[in-house]
Every structure is written in structure tokens, then in C-alpha cells.
N, C-alpha and C positions, 0 to 999 in steps of 0.2 A: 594534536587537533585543537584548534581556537574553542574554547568555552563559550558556549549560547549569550553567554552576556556579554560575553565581551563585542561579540560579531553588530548585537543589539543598540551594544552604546558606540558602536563606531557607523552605525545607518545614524544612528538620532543625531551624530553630532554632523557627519559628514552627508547624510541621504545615500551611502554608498552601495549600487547595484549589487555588486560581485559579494558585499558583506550579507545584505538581506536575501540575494540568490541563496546562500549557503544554507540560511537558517530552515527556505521553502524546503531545499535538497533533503536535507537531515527530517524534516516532520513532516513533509505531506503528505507520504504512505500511512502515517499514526492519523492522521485529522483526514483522511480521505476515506479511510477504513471506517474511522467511525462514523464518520456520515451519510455510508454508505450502507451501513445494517440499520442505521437509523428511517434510512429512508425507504428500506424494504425492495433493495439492491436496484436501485433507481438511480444510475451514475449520473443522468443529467443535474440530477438535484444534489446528488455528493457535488457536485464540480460547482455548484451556488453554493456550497454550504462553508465549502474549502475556501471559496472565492472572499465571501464575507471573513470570516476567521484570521485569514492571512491579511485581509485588505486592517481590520482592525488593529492587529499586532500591530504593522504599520503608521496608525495613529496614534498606537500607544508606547510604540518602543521608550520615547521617552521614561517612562514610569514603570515601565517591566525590565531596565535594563540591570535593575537589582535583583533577579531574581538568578538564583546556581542555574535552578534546570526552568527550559521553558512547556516541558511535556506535560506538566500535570495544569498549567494554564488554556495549553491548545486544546488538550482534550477535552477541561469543560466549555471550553469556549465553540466547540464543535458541537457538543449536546446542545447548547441550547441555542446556538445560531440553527440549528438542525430543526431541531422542537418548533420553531417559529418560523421557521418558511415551510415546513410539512405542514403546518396547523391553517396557511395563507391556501396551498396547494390543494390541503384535502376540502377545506372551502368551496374554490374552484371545481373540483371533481364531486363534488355533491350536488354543484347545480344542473349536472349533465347528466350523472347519473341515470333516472328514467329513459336519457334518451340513448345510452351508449351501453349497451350487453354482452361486449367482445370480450370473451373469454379471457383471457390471459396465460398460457401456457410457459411456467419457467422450468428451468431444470435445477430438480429440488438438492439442495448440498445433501452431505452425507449427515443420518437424522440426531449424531449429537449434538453436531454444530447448527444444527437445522431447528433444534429446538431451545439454544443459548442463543443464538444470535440474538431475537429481539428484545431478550430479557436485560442483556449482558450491559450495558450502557447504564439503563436506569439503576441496576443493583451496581454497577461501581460507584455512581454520586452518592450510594445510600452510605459511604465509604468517608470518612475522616481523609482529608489533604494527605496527610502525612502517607495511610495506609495504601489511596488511591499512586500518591507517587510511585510506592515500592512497586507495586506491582504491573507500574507501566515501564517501570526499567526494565525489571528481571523479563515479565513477560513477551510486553507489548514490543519494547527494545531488545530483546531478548540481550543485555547484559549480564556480565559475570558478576557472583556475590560481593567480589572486592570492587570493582567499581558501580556496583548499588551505593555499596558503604562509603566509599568519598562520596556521591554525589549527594547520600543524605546525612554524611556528619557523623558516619557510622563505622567502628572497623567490621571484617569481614564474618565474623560469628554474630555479630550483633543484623548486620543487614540479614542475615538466614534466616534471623529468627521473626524479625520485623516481616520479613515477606510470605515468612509458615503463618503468622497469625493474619495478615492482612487478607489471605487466602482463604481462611476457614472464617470471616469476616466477610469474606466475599462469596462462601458457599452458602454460610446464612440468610445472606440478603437473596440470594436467588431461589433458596428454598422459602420463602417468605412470599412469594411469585408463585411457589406450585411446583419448580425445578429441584429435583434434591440432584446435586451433582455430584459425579461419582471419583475416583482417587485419579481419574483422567484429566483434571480438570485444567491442571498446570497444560500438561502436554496438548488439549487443544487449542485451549488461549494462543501458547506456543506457534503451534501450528497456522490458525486461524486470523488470531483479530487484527495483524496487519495484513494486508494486500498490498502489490503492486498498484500504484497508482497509472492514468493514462498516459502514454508516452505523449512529453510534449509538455503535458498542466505546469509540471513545475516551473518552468521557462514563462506560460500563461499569467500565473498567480504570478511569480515575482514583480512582470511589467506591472499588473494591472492594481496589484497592490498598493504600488507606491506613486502609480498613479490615481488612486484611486484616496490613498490618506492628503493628496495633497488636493482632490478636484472634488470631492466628494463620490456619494456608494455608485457606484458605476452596472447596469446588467451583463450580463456576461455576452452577449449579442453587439454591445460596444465596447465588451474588453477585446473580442475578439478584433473587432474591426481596429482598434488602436493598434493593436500588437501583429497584426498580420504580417506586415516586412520583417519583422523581428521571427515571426514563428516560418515565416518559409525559408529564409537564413537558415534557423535552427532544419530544418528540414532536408533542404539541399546538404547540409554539413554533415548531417548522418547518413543521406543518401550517397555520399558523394562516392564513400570508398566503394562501396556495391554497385555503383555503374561503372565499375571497369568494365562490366559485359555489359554491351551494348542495349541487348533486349529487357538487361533490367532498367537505365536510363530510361530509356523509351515507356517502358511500363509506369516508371514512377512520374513522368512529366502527363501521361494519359489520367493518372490516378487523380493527381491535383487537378486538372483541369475537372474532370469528375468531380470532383469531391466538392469545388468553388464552385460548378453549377446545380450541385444536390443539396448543399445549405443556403444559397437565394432561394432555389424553391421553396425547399426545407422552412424558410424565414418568412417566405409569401403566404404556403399554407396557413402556419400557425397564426401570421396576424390574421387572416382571414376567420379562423375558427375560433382567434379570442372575440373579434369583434362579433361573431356569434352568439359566442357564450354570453359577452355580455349584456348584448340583446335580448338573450334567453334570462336573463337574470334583473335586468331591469323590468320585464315584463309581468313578473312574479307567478308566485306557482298556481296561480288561477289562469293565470292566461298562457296557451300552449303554443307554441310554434303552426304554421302552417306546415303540411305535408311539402309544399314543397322547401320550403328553408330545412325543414327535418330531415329529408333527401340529402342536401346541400351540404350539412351539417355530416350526418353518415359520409362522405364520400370523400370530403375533408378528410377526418379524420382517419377512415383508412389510408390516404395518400399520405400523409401526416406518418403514420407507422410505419409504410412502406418504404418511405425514403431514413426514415432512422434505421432500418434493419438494412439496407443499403449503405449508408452510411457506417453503423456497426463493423459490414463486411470491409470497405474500405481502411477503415481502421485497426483489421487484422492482418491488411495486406501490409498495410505501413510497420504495425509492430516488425512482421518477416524480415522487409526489407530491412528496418533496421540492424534486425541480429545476424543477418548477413553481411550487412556492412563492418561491423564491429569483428567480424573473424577474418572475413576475406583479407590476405596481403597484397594485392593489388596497388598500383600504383594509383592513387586519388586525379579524381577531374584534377585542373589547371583549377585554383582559387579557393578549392574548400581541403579542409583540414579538420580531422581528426582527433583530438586529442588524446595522448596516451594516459591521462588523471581517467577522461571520460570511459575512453576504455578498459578501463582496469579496474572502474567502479560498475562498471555494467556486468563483468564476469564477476563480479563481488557477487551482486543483486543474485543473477543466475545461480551461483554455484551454494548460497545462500538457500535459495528456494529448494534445490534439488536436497541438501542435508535437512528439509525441512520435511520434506515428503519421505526420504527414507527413514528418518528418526520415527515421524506415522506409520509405518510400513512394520518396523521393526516392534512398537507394542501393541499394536494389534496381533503381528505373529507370537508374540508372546502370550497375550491372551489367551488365543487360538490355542496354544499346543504346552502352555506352562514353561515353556524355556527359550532361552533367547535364540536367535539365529547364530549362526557361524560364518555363513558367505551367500551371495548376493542369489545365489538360486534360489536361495530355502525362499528367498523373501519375493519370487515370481508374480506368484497369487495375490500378495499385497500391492502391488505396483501394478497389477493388469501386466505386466508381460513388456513393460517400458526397459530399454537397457540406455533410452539417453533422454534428458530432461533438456527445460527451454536454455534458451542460447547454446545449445550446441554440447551441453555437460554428458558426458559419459561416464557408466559405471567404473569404466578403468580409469577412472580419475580419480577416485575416491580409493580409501581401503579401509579395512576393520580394522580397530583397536582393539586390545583385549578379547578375541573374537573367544564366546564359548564363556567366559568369566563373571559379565558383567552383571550384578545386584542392585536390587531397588535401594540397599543400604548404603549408598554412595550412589547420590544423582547426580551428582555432576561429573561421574566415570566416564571418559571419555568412549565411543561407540566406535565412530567414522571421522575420519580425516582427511582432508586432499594426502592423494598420496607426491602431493611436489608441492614445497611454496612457490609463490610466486613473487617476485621482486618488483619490491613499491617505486613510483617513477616520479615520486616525491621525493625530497628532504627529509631523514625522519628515520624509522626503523627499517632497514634495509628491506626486511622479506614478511609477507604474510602470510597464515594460514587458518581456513576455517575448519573447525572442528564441529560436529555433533555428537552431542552427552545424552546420557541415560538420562535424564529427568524430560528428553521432548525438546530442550531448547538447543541454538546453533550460537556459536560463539566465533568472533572475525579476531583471531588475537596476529598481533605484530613482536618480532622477536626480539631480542637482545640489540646493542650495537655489532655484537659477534656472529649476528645471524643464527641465534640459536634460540629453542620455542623451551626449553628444560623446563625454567620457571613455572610454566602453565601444566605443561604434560606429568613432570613427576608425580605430583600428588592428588596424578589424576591417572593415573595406571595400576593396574593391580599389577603387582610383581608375578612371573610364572614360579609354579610351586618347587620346593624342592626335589631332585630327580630319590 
């Protein structure tokens, strides 16, 4: 895999798409993520916040193209590009305030992670460079302790320990908040602080980036409009292989057309309720709206939510369609193509998230009952009763390591495993496989030239006892 700097200093020297594509690929789940606990799971404002951050990198490659890793710059570059369009926004929402009392009903996460998310951000800056790095590998990257250690100049007993203190470094600072965090701390991080970004941004952010370092800061309502040829491209291309069957073609051409006439409205709205607001805000808070503009205003704005929660839903059809495209072997439309890297990094993502949520699954039952699980039953109650996760991953895909053995005294004992690699359709290490460890985290390792995983798995097995 090309190193973050190198990809940096061949954009700066050449302005190369496909190089600054890569770099969006690799970080924009880590700088999405946190822009999105920042903003109080408000993904319009994650998707400005990602937009700024990437368009900056951008301007700056030149002078970042020395740096190993670029994780520990995006991520503060995400706090405080974050910090300061919330501070513009919560502005905005103060002056309307009095006149807007629509509930807000979200559906609240599960209450550990419900009660770290808003803290989690500002106690990592409270964090020395160095310490924040570690822990955006090990954690946020979910990387192995050997390649913590290269990437910060470390071998592999030294990066452990670098990341045990950065940690308890990082529970202080959130106990300094009010949070005492408990010996789970690793395994939610793990679990949690990256997300899935929205299918599509990344393709978004790459155009709008660089055009954006060369034209100046762009809104994201003209990145869109720049990048549209380019995003329905990308659209059709992931659609393509899932309209073998006809009624999904037809569904996805109905959807776009939908979708192009719910953001003009979408776009007409919102200008109309800024030029409101800022009506209401030039007028100062002695002078109130008439009842009828207050009307006007109300009616907006519910139309205004209506059509994002419409939108929302379209943008769940589109994910579907996509992960149906990506398994179906269907013959593709005439013209669009597939690519086997893309596919193969999609089932990555997926089979990824699925050893993320059972590795959750598995200390909670532990919790629960004082001992580990042995097989995917015991683990029902943890998983709500799921036997297949997104993109299509199923339990008989997976199998137990160690099942019945494993100990807190070796975290990095391997748990779960794809029970089959699967072979990489690059150049490179022939065959993949993801594993999930006792300590919560998921690791993607690549094998030998001989197609063998030994290196990884031996000294990560309990051996069975003697008879």
C-alpha cells in the first residue's frame, strides 16, 4: 500500500486525481466520524465539515507532504473546522429559536457510547500529538500493535505501551468532564468512533477539493452542482450491475429523477427561509415578525424537514441498490463497469463492520454471564436475533477461534475469523483475511507470498491443552 505521503507529494507535484482520490478513500470515515459527534449527528454539517478539511489538505499538500501519517492532522483539522461552522450554525439557530419549537425526536445510541460521544473529541486534543496519534491507529484505524510501531518509530512492545498510557491519558481527560470511563473503553472506541461514511462523499470531496484548493472555499450546494456528471457516472456504475433485472433499472432511473426534483425544491425552500431568517435577524429582537411572515416561516420550515426526511429515505434505497449491485453476477448494462479493487473493498467495509458488532456482542455476553461464548447461539440475545449483517455477510462466514479459551490476559487473542480468505485482485499479497481479537478491535491482515496467515495467527492462538 502507497504511504500517505507519498500519494500527497505526487497530488502537489502532479495535482493527480486518482492520488488525492486515495488519500479521501483511506480518511474520510475517520474525519466524517468526527464531525459528526461533533455536530450532534447532524450529517449535513459532517458533510461541510469533511468538505472544508479535505478541500484544505488540498491547499496544503504541499507542506504536509512530510508528514508519515496524515490521521493525527485530519483529525484535529476536523475539530476545529467543526468547532467553527457549529459556532456560525448555532448563531443562525438562536435567532429563530422563539420562533421554532419542533421537537426533535432522534433515536438515542446505546447509553455508553451515548454518553462519550460529545465528550470524546474535546478530551482527545486535551492529548499530546504523539499520544493522540497512538490511539487513532490502534483505535480509530483499528491497526495492529506492529504497525502502530512502524508508523510511529516504534517496535511492537514499545507501541503497546505507548497506546496502554495514551489511553489512561485519555480516561483522565474525560474523567475531568464528569465521565469516569470504565475497562470498556478500548472496545467502544473500537466499535464506535469510525462510521461508515455516506455512499458517494468520497467521489464528492475528492472533485470538490481540488477544485476547490485551486478556485477558492466552494458551498457544498456548488460542489454539488460542479460534480453532478461526475456523481451520476459514479451512480450508474454502481447501479449498473443490479439492473440486470429490469424493475430495479427502472426503479433507480425513477429514484434519481426524484431525488433531482426533491433537492431544487429542497434548494428553493431553504433559500427562501434564509432570506427569512435573515429578515428576522436584521430586524432585531425588539421587532417581531408579523403573524403572517411567522406562518410563512413555520410552513417553510416544516416543508424544509419533510423533504430531508424524504430525501434521507432515498438515500437508503440507493445504499440497497448498491449492495445489491456489488453481489449480483449478472451480466452489467452495455457501458458501465464494476470494478473488481471496488468490489472487494466494499465486502472488506462490510465483513469489517459485521466482526465489529460481533466482537460487541461477545463482551457484553461476557459481562453478562462471566465467561466467554463458544458459538454464535449463546450470542442470539446480543445481536437481537440477526444471523446476517450489511452487504449480505452471514454468520456462516465467520467462525470461532479459540472458542471457550479466550482471556483478558492476551488482547489480542484472536475471537472470529472469516472462515475462507478471499483473494486480493491486486498485485501484492495474494489472499486476505479479517480477523476479530479479544481486546474489541478488527484487524484486515494479507498473507505471505505462499498464501499463508501463520505470521499473524500463531502467537495469537492459545494452543489446545494437553489430552
Amino acid at each position: 500500500m502507497t504511504p500517505d505521503f507519498e500519494l500527497l507529494a505526487t497530488f502537489a507535484r502532479t495535482n493527480s486525481e486518482d492520488a488525492f482520490a486515495e488519500l479521501v478513500k483511506r480518511h474520510v470515515n475517520l474525519v466524517y466520524s468526527a464531525a459528526l459527534r461533533q455536530a450532534g449527528g447532524d450529517a449535513y454539517l459532517a458533510q461541510d465539515v469533511a468538505q472544508t478539511v479535505f478541500s484544505d489538505l488540498a491547499r496544503k499538500a504541499g507542506s504536509l507532504a512530510r508528514r508519515e501519517t496524515l490521521a493525527g492532522w485530519l483529525y484535529t483539522s476536523a475539530h476545529f473546522a467543526a468547532a467553527k461552522i457549529i459556532r456560525a450554525e448555532t448563531r443562525r439557530r438562536d435567532r429563530e429559536e422563539k420562533f421554532m419549537r419542533e421537537p426533535i425526536h432522534e433515536s438515542a445510541p446505546e447509553p455508553d457510547w451515548e454518553t462519550l460521544r460529545p465528550l470524546l473529541d474535546s478530551a482527545m486534543h486535551d492529548l499530546k500529538e504523539a499520544d493522540r496519534d497512538a490511539i487513532l491507529l490502534r483505535y480509530f484505524e483499528n491497526r495492529q500493535f506492529a504497525e502502530v510501531g512502524t508508523r510511529l518509530g516504534l517496535n511492537e512492545n514499545a507501541a503497546r505501551m505507548r497506546v496502554d498510557r495514551a489511553l489512561e491519558k485519555l480516561r483522565t481527560a474525560l474523567a475531568r468532564r464528569g465521565l469516569t470511563a470504565t475497562a470498556a473503553l478500548a472496545t467502544t472506541l473500537s466499535a464506535h468512533a469510525v462510521q461508515v461514511a455516506p455512499a458517494g462523499l468520497s467521489a464528492t470531496l475528492t472533485v470538490a477539493s481540488i477544485t476547490a484548493a485551486s478556485t477558492g472555499t466552494l458551498t457544498l450546494v456548488k460542489i454539488m452542482t460542479l460534480t453532478k456528471v461526475k456523481l451520476a457516472v459514479s451512480a450508474l456504475v454502481m447501479a449498473g450491475t443490479a439492473t440486470a433485472f429490469v424493475w430495479q433499472h427502472q426503479s433507480q432511473e425513477q429514484l434519481r429523477s426524484d431525488n433531482a426534483t426533491l433537492s431544487q425544491q429542497l434548494a428553493k425552500l431553504k433559500s427562501d427561509n434564509d432570506t427569512l431568517s435573515n429578515r428576522l435577524a436584521s430586524a432585531g429582537d425588539s421587532q417581531k415578525l408579523s403573524d403572517g411572515q411567522l406562518a410563512e416561516l413555520l410552513k417553510l420550515r416544516g416543508e424544509v424537514g419533510q423533504l430531508r426526511r424524504q430525501s434521507d429515505e432515498l438515500v437508503k434505497v440507493k445504499q440497497q441498490l448498491q449492495t445489491v449491485a456489488t453481489h449480483l453476477t449478472a451480466t452489467p448494462i452495455q457501458g458501465t463497469v464494476v470494478s473488481p479493487e471496488d468490489q472487494f473493498s466494499l465486502q472488506e467495509i462490510h465483513t469489517v463492520n459485521a466482526m465489529k458488532q460481533l466482537g460487541l456482542a461477545m463482551r457484553i455476553y461476557a459481562n453478562n454471564n462471566g465467561r466467554y461464548a463458544t458459538n454464535f447461539d449463546q450470542l442470539q440475545n446480543e445481536l437481537g436475533g440477526k444471523t446476517n449483517f450489511s452487504g449480505n455477510i452471514s454468520l456462516d462466514s465467520i467462525e470461532f477461534v479459540n472458542a471457550g479459551l479466550v482471556n483478558d490476559t492476551i488482547p489480542d487473542m484472536i475471537i472470529f475469523r472469516e472462515r475462507l480468505p478471499r483473494r486480493t485482485p491486486w498485485d501484492g499479497p495474494p489472499w486476505q483475511r479479517i480477523y476479530g481479537l479479544a481486546d474489541g478491535s478488527v484487524q484486515t491482515i494479507y498473507s505471505d507470498k505462499n498464501g499463508s496467515f501463520d505470521e499473524f495467527e500463531k502467537p495469537r492462538l492459545i494452543p489446545p491443552p494437553n489430552p
